[in-house]
PASEBA-1860 file (N, C-alpha, C; in nm, 3 decimals):
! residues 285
1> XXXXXXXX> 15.754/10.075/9.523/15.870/10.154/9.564/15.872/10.169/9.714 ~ 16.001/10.179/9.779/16.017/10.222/9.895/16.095/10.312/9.929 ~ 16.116/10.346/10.044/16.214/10.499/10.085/16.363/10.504/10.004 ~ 16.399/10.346/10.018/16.488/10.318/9.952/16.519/10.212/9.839 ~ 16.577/10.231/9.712/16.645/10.144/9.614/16.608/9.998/9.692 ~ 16.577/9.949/9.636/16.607/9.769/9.662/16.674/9.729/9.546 ~ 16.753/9.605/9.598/16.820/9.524/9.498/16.734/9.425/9.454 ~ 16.834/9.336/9.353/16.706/9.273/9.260/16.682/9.136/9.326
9> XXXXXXXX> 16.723/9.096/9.446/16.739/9.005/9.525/16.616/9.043/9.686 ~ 16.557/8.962/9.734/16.495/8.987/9.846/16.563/8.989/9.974 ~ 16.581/9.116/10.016/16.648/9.115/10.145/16.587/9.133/10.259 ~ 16.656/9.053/10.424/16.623/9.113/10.490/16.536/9.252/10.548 ~ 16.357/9.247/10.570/16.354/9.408/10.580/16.253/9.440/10.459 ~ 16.264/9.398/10.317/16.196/9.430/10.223/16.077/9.422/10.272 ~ 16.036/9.542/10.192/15.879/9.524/10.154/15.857/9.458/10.047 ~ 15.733/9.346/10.039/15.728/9.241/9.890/15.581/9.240/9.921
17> XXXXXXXX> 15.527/9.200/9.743/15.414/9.184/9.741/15.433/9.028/9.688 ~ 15.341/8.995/9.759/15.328/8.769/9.718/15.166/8.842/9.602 ~ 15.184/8.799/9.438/15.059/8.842/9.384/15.007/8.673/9.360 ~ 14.932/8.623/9.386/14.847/8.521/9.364/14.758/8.515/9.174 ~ 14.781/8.408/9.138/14.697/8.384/9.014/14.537/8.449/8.969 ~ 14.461/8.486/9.117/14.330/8.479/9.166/14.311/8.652/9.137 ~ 14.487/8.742/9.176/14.498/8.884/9.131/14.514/8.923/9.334 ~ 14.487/8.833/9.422/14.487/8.831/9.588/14.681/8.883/9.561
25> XXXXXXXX> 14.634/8.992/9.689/14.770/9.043/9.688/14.791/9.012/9.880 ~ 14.892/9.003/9.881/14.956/8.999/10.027/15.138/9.096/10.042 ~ 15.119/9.227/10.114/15.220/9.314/10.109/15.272/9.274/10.290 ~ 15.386/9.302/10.289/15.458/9.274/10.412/15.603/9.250/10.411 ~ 15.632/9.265/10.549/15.800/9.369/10.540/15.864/9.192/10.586 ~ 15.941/9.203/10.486/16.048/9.003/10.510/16.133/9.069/10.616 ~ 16.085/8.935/10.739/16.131/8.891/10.876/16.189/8.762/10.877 ~ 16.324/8.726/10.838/16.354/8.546/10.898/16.262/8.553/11.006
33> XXXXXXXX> 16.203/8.429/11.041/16.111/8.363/11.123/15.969/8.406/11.146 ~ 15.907/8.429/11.041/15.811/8.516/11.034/15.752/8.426/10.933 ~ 15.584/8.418/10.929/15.553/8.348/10.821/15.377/8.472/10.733 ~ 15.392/8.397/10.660/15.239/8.451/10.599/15.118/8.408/10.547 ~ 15.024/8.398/10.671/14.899/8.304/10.609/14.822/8.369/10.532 ~ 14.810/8.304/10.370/14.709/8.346/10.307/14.585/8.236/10.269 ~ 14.536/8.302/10.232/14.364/8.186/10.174/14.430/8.069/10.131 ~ 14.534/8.046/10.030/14.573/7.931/9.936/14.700/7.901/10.061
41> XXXXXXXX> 14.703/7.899/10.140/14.846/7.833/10.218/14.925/7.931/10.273 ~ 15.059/7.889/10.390/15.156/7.968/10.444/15.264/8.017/10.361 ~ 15.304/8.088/10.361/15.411/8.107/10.289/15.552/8.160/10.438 ~ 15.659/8.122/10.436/15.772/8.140/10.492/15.858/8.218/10.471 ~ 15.893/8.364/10.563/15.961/8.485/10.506/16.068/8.427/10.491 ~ 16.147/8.298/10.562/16.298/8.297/10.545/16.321/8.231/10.407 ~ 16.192/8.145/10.330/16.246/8.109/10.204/16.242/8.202/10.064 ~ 16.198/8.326/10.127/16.203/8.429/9.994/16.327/8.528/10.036
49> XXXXXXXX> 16.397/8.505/10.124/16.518/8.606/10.088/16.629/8.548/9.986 ~ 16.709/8.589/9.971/16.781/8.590/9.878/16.724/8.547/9.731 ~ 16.594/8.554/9.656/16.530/8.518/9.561/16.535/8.602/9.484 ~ 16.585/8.611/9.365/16.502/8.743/9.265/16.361/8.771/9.261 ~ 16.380/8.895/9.262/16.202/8.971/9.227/16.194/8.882/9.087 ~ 16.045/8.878/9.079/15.979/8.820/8.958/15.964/8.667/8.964 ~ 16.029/8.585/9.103/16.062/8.479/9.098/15.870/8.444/9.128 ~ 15.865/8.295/9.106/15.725/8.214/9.168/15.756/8.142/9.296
57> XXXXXXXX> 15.707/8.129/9.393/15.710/8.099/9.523/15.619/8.016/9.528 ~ 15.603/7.887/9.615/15.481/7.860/9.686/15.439/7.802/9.828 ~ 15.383/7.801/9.812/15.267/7.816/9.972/15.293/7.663/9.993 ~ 15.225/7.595/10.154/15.272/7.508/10.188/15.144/7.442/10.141 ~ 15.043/7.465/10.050/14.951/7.385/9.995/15.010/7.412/9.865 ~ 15.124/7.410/9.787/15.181/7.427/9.647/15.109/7.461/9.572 ~ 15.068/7.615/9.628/14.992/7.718/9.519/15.088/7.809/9.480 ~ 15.063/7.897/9.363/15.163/7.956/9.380/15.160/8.143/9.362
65> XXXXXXXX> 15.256/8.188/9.399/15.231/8.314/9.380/15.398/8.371/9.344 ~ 15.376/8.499/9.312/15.464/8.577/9.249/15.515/8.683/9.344 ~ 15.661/8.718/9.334/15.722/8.757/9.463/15.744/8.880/9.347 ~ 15.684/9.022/9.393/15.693/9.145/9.310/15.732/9.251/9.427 ~ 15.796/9.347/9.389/15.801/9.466/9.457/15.689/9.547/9.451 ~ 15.631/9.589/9.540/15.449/9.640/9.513/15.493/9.801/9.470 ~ 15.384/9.829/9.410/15.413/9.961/9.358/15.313/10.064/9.418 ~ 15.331/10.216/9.394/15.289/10.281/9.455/15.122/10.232/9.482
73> XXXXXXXX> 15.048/10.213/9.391/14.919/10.197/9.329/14.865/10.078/9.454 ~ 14.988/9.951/9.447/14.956/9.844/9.559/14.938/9.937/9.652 ~ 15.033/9.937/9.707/15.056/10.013/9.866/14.938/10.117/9.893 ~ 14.885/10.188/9.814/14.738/10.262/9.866/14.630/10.193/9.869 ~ 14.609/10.116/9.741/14.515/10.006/9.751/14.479/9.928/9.883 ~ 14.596/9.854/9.935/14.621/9.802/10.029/14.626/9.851/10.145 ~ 14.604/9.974/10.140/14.610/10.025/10.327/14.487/9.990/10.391 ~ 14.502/9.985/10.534/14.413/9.967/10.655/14.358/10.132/10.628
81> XXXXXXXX> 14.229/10.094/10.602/14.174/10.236/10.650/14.007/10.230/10.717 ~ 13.935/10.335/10.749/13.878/10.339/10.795/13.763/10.451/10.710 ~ 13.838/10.582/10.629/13.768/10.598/10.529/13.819/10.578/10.408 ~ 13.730/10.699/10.327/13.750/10.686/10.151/13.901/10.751/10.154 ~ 13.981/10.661/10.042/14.056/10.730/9.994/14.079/10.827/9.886 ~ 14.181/10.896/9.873/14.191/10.985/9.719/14.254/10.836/9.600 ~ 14.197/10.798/9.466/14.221/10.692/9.389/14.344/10.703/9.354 ~ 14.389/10.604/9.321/14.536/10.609/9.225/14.518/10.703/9.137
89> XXXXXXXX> 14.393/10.639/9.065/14.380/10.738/8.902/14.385/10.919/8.950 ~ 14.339/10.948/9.046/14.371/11.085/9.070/14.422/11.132/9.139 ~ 14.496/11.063/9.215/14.627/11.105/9.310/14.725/11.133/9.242 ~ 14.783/11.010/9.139/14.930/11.060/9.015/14.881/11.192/8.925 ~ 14.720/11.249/8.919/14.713/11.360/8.831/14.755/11.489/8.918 ~ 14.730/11.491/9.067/14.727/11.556/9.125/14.903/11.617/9.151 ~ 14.951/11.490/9.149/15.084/11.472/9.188/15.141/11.575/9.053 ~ 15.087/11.554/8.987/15.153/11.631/8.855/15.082/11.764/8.833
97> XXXXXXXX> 14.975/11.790/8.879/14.944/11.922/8.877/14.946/12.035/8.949 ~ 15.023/11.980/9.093/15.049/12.050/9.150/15.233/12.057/9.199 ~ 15.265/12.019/9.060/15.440/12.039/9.033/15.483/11.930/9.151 ~ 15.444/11.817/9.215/15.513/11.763/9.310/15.642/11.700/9.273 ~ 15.763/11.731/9.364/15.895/11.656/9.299/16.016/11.694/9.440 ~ 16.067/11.632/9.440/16.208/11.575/9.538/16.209/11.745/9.603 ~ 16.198/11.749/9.725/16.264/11.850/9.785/16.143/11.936/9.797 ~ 16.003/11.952/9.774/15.909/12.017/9.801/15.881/12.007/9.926
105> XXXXXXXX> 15.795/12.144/9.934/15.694/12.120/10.091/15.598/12.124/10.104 ~ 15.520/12.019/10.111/15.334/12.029/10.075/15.277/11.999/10.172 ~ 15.170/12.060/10.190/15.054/12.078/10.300/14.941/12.010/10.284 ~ 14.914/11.902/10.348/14.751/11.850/10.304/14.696/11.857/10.413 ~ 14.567/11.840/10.413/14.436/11.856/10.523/14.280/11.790/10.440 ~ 14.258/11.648/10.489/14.301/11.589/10.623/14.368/11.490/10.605 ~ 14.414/11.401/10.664/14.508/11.331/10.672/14.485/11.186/10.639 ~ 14.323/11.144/10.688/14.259/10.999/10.627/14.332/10.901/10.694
113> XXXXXXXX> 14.363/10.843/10.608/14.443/10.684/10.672/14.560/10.689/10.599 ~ 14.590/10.814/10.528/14.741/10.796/10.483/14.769/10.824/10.319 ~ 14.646/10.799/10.233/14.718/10.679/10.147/14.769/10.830/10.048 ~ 14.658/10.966/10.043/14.761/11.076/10.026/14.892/11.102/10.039 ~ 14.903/11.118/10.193/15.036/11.143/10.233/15.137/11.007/10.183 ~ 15.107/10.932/10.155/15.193/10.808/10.139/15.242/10.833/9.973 ~ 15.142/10.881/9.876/15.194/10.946/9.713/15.270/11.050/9.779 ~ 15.224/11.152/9.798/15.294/11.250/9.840/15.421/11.213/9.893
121> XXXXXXXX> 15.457/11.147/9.977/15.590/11.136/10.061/15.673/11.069/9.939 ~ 15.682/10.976/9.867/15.759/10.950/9.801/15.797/11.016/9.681 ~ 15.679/11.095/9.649/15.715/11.236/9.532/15.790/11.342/9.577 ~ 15.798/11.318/9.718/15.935/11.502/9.771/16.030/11.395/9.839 ~ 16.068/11.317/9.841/16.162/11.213/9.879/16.286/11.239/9.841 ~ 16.416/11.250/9.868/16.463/11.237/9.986/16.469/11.388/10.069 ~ 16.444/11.464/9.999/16.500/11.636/10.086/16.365/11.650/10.061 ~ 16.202/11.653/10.054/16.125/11.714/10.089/16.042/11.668/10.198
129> XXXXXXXX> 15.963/11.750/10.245/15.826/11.749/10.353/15.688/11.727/10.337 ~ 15.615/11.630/10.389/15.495/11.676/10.401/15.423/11.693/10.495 ~ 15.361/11.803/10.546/15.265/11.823/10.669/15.146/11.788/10.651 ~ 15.115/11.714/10.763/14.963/11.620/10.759/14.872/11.666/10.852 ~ 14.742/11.789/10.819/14.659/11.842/10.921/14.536/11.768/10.954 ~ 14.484/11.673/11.041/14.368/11.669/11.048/14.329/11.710/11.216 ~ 14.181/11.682/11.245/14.152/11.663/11.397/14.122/11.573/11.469 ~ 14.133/11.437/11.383/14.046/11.323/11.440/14.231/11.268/11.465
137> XXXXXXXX> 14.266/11.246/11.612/14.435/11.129/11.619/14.351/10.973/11.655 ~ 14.247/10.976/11.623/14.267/10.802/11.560/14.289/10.779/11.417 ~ 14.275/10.914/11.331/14.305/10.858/11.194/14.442/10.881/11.155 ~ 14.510/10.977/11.239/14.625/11.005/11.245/14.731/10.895/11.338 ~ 14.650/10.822/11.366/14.734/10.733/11.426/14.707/10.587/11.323 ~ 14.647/10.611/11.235/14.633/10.456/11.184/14.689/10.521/11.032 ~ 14.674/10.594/11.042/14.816/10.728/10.912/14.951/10.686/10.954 ~ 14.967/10.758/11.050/15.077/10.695/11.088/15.166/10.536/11.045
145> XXXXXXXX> 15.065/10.449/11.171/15.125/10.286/11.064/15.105/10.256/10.970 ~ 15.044/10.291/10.879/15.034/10.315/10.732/15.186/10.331/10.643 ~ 15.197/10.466/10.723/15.321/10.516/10.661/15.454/10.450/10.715 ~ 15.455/10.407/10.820/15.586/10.294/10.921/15.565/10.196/10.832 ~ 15.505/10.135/10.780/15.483/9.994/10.695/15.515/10.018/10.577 ~ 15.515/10.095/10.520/15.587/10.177/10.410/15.733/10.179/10.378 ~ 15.765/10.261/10.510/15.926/10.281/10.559/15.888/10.440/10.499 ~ 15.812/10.532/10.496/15.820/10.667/10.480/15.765/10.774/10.570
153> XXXXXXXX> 15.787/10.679/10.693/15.726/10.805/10.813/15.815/10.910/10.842 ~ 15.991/10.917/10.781/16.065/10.990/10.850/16.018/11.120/10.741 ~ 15.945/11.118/10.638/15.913/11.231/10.526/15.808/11.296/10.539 ~ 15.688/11.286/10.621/15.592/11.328/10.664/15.555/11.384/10.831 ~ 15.539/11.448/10.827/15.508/11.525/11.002/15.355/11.574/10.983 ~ 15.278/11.518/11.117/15.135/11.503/11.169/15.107/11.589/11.236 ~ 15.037/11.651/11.191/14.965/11.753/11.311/14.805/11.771/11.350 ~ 14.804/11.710/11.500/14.688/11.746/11.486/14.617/11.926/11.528
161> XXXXXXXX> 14.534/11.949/11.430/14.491/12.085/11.414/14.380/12.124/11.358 ~ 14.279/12.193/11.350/14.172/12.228/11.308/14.229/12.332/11.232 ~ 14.227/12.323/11.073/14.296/12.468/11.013/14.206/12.596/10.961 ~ 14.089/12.562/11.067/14.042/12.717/11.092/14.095/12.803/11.102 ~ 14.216/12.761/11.206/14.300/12.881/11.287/14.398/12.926/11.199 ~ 14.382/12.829/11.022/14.512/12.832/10.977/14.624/12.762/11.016 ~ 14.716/12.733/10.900/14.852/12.657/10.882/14.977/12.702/10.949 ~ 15.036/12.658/11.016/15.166/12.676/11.063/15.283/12.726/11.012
169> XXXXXXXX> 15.250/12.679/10.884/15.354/12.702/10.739/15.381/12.805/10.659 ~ 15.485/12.899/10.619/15.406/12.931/10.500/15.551/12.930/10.454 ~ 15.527/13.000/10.296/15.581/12.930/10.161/15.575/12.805/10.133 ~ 15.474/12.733/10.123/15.484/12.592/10.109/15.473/12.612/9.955 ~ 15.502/12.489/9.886/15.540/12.487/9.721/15.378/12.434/9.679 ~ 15.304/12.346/9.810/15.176/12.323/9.755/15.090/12.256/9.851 ~ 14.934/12.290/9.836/14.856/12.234/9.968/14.771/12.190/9.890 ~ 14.734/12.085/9.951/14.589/12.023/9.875/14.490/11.971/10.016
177> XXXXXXXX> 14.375/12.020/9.965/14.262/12.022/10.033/14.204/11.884/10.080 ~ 14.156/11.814/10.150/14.073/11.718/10.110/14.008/11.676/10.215 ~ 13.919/11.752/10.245/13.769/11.783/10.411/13.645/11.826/10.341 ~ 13.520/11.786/10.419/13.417/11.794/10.361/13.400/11.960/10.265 ~ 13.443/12.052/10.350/13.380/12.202/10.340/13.542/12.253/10.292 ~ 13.593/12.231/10.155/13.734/12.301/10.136/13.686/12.475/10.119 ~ 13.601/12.548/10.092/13.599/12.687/10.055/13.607/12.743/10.208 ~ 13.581/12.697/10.287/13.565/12.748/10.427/13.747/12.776/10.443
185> XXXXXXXX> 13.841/12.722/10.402/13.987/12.729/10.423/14.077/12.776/10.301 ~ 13.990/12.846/10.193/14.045/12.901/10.078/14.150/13.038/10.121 ~ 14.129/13.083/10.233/14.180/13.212/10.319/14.310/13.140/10.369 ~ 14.315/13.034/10.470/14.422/12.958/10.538/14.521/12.939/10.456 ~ 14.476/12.868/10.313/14.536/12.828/10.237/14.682/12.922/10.165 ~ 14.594/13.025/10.098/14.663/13.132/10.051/14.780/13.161/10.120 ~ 14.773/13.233/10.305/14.819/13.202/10.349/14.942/13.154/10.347 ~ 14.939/13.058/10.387/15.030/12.924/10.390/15.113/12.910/10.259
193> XXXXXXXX> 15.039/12.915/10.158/15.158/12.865/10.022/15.237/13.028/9.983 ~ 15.312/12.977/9.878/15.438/13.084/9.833/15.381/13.173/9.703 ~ 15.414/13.267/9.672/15.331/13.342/9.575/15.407/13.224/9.420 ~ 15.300/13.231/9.350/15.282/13.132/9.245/15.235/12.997/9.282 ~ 15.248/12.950/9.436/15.203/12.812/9.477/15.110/12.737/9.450 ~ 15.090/12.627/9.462/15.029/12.527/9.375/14.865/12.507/9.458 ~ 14.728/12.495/9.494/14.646/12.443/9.531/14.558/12.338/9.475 ~ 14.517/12.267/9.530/14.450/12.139/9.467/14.359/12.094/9.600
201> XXXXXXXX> 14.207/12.050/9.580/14.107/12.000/9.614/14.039/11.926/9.559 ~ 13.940/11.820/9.627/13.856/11.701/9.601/13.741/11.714/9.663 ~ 13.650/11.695/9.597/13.521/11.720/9.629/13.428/11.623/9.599 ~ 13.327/11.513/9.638/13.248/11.430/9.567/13.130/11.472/9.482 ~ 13.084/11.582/9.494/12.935/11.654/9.486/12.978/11.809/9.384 ~ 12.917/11.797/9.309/12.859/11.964/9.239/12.868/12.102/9.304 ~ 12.780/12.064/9.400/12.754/12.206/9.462/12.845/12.249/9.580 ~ 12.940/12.128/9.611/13.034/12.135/9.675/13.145/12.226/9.598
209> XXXXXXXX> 13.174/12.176/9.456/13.260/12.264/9.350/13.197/12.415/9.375 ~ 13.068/12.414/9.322/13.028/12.552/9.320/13.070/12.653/9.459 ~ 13.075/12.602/9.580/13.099/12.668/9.698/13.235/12.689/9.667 ~ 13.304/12.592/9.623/13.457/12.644/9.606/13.506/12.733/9.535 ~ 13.467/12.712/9.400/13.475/12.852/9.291/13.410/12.951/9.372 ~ 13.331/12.976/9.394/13.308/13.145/9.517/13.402/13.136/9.584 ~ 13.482/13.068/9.627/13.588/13.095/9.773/13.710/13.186/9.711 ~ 13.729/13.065/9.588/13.831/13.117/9.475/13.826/13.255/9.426
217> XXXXXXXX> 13.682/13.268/9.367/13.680/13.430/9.348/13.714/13.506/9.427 ~ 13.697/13.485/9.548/13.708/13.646/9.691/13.833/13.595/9.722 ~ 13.942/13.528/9.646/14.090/13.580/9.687/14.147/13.535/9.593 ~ 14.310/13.609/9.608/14.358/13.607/9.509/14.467/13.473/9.405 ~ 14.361/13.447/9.365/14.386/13.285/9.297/14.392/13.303/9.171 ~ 14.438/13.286/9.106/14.412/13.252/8.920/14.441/13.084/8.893 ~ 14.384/13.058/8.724/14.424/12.941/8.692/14.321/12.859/8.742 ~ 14.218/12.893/8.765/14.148/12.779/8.846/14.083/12.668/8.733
225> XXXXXXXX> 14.102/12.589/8.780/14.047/12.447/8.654/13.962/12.402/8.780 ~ 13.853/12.300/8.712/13.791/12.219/8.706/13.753/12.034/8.666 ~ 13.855/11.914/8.682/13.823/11.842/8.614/13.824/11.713/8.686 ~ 13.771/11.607/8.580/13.713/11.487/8.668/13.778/11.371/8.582 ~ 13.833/11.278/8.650/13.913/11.177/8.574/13.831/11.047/8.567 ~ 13.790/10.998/8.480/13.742/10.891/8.432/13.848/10.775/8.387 ~ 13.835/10.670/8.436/13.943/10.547/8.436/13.875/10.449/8.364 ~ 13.904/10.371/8.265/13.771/10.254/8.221/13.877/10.176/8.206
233> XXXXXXXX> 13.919/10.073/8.324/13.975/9.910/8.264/13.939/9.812/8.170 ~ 14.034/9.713/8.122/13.981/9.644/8.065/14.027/9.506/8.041 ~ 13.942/9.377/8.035/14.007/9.275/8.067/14.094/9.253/7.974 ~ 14.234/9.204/8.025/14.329/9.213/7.932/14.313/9.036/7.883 ~ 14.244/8.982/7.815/14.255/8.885/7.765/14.249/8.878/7.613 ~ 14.340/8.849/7.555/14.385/8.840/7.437/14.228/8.796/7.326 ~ 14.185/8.735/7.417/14.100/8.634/7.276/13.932/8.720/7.287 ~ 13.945/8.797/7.457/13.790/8.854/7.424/13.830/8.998/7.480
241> XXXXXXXX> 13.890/9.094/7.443/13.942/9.218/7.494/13.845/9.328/7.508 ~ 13.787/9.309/7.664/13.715/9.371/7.631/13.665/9.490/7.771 ~ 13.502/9.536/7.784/13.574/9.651/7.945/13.518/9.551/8.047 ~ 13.610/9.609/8.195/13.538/9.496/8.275/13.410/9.570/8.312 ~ 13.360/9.461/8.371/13.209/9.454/8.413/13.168/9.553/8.458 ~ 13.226/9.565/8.597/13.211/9.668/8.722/13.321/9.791/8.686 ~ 13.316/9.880/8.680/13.383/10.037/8.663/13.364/10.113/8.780 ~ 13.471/10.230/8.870/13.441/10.301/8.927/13.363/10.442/8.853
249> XXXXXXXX> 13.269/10.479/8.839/13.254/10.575/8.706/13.277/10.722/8.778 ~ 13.272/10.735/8.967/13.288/10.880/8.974/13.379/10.866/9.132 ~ 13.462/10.954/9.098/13.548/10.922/9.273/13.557/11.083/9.330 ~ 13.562/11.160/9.212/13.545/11.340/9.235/13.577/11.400/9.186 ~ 13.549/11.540/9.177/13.600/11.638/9.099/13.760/11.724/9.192 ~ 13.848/11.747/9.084/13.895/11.815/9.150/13.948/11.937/9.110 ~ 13.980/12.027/9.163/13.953/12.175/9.179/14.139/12.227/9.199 ~ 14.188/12.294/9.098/14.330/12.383/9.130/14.322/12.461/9.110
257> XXXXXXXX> 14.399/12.579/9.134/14.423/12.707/9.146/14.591/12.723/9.165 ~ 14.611/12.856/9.145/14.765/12.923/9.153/14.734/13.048/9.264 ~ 14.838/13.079/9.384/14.815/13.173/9.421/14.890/13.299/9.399 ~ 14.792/13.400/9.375/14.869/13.525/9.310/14.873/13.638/9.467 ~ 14.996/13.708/9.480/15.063/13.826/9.580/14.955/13.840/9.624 ~ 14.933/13.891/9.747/14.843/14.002/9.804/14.863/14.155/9.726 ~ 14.760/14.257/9.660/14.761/14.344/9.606/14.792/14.307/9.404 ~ 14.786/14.213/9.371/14.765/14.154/9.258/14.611/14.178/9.197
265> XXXXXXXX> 14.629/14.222/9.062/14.512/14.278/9.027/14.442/14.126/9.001 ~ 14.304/14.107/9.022/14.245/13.958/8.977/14.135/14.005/8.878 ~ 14.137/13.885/8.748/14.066/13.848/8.655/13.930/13.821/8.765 ~ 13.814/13.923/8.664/13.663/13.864/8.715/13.677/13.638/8.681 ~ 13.664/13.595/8.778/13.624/13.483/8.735/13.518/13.394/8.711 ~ 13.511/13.361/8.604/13.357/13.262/8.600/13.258/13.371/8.584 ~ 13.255/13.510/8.525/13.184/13.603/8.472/13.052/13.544/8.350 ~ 12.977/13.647/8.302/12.911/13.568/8.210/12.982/13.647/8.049
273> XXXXXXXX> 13.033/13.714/8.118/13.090/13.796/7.941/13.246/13.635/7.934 ~ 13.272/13.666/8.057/13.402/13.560/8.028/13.333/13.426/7.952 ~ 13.248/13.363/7.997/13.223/13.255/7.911/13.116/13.278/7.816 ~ 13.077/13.392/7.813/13.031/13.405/7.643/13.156/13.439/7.553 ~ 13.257/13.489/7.595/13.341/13.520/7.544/13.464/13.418/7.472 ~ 13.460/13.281/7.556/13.478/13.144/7.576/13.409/13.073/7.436 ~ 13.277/13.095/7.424/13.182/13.018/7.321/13.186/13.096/7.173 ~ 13.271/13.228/7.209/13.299/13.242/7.020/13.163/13.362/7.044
281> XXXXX> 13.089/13.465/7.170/12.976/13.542/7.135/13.023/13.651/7.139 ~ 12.921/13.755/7.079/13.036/13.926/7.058/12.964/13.960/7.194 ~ 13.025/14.049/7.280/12.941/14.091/7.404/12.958/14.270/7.356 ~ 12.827/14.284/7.423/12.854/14.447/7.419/12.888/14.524/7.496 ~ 12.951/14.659/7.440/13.011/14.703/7.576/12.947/14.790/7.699
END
């Protein structure tokens, strides 16, 4: 997908993915006079315009590849980055658990190489915002062309900021965390979003969670979950169907919450009567 509808024809300007037999992807914006060297041969932007999507193309060593519109999943995959990203598999959960949709205003911190803000921007597309906090502007600058290569930089605004000091924002519809130390900004956060607002964090490590649930307790948050998405592919071949080899088995846990008013009475959380109470035990009073 891009900022905008494409037709079913390759135009001038498109973003296209060339997918190769091998599963080698090559994404890039069609330029008449522009060409594209891949491993198996050149390929020529001026002979894929006017082509239908789905068409086969080939290279000037007559290999061939498949002229697709790349989808969200490509386009993160595929970014220039420099660190880890948040995965497909838990970026679309995130996207949905923290209500993201056309016309929102969401807050993330930090900013990475994009490939967040890049789900995000096309989930509040065309009337919403996203603000992008980090402190490092070389990653914010390679965020940036990330998102120009896209065509969705006009939906996202960069800031660089340390959000110690706290967010710029507030009523935002939803912020999601994603820096080594998120409980250190459980205060900022609150803050910043709208009463009922959405929070969401990523964490690689255990005891990283555990610091966060304490942050959660000393303000006023409810709803807080806990969960970890497990993805298992599998080779899709008809005659031996079976899992592939290599699996990502852990990318992180992640951590939501709801924020409740200032002066809102709060549920003890993560108590031990609460989760004996959880397992079916009588507690006494």
């Amino acid at each position: 997908m891009q900022a905008e509808a494409q037709s079913q024809t390759v135009a001038e300007g498109d973003l296209v993915l060339l997918l190769g037999a091998d599963e080698k992807r090559f994404i890039f914006r069609v330029s008449a006079g522009e060409r594209i060297q891949t491993h198996r041969g050149i390929v020529e932007h001026a002979a894929l315009i006017g082509l239908p999507y789905g068409s086969a193309v080939r290279s000037h060593l007559n290999y061939t590849f498949y002229l697709l519109i790349p989808s969200t999943d490509d386009l993160i995959r595929e970014l220039k980055r420099t660190s880890q990203i948040v995965f497909p598999k838990d970026l679309g959960y995130i996207l949905l658990k923290l209500a993201i949709r056309p016309g929102c205003t969401v807050l993330e911190a930090g900013t990475g190489s994009g490939g967040m803000a890049l789900g995000l921007a096309q989930a509040v597309m065309p009337t919403g915002r996203v603000i992008s906090y980090d402190v490092r502007p070389d990653m914010q600058n390679l965020a940036r062309k990330n998102l120009a290569s896209a065509g969705l930089s006009e939906y996202v605004t960069f800031k660089l900021k340390d959000i110690a000091a706290g967010f710029d924002e507030r009523d935002a519809d939803a912020l999601f965390l994603d820096v080594p130390n998120p409980w250190d900004y459980v205060a900022q956060a609150h803050a910043a979003l709208k009463g009922g607002g959405f929070l969401g964090a990523i964490m690689p490590t255990a005891n990283q969670v555990v610091a966060m649930l304490g942050a959660l307790a000393r303000q006023p948050f409810i709803a807080v979950e806990v969960e970890e998405l497990i993805l298992r592919p599998y080779k899709p071949v008809p005659a031996r169907l079976r899992p592939m080899d290599r699996i990502v088995g852990h990318t992180g846990y992640l951590v939501f919450a709801r924020k409740l008013t200032v002066g809102s009475a709060l549920p003890a959380v993560g108590s031990d009567q609460e989760e004996q109470e959880e397992e079916g035990m009588e507690v006494e009073a």
